[in-house]
C-alpha positions as CSV (number, residue, x, y, z in Angstrom):
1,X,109.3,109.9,74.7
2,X,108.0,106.9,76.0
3,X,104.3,106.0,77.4
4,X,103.6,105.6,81.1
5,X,100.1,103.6,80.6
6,X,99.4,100.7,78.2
7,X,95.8,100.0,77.2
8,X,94.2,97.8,80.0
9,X,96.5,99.8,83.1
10,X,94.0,100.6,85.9
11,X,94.8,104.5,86.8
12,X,92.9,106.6,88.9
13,X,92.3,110.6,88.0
14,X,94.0,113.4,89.2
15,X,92.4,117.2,89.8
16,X,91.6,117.9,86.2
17,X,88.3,119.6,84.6
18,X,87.6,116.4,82.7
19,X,86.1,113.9,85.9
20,X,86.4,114.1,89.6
21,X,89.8,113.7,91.5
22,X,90.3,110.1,92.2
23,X,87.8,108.5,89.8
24,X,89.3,105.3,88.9
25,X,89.2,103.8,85.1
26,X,90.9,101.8,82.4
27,X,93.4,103.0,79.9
28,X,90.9,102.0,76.7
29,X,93.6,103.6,74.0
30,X,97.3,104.9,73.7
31,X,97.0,108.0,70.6
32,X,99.2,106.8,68.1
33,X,101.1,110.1,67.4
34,X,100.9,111.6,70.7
35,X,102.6,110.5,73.6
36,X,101.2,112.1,76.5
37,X,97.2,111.3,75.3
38,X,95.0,109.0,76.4
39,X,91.4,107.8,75.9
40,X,90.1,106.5,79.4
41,X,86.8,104.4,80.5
42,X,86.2,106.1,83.6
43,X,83.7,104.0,86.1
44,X,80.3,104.8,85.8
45,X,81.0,106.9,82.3
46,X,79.7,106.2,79.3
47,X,82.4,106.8,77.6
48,X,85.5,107.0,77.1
49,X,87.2,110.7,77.9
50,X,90.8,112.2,76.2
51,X,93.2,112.5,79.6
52,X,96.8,113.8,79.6
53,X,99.2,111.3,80.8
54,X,99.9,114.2,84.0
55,X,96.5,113.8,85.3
56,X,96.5,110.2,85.9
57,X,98.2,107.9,88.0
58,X,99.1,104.6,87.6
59,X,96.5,102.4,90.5
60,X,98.6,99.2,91.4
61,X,96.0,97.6,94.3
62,X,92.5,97.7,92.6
63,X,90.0,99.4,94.5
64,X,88.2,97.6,97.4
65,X,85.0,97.0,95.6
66,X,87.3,95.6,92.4
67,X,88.5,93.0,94.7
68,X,85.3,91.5,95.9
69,X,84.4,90.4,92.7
């Protein structure tokens, strides 16, 4: 099986019980024996949170307030 994010990929969350629908973060790490895993620094978290690969999408314009700076 082969990953979808790479450690740095911006994504944005989908409906999950983990963070709010369309919270955008930073892929922080890929889990080394499982595919579908990954730890996330969410925006305005303080840490990073365990995501499936199916609730997250891949965010290819940053979001507005990205841009500014």
């Amino acid at each position: 099986m082969k990953r979808v994010f790479k450690v740095g990929d911006r994504v944005r969350a989908r409906p999950s019980s983990s963070v709010p629908a369309g919270t955008f973060g930073r892929v922080f790490m890929c889990l080394v024996n499982i595919v579908d895993l990954y730890f996330v620094q969410f925006d305005g978290e303080t840490g990073p949170t365990l995501m499936r690969e199916d609730n997250l999408e891949l965010v290819t314009d940053p979001p507005a307030d990205e841009e500014a700076s």
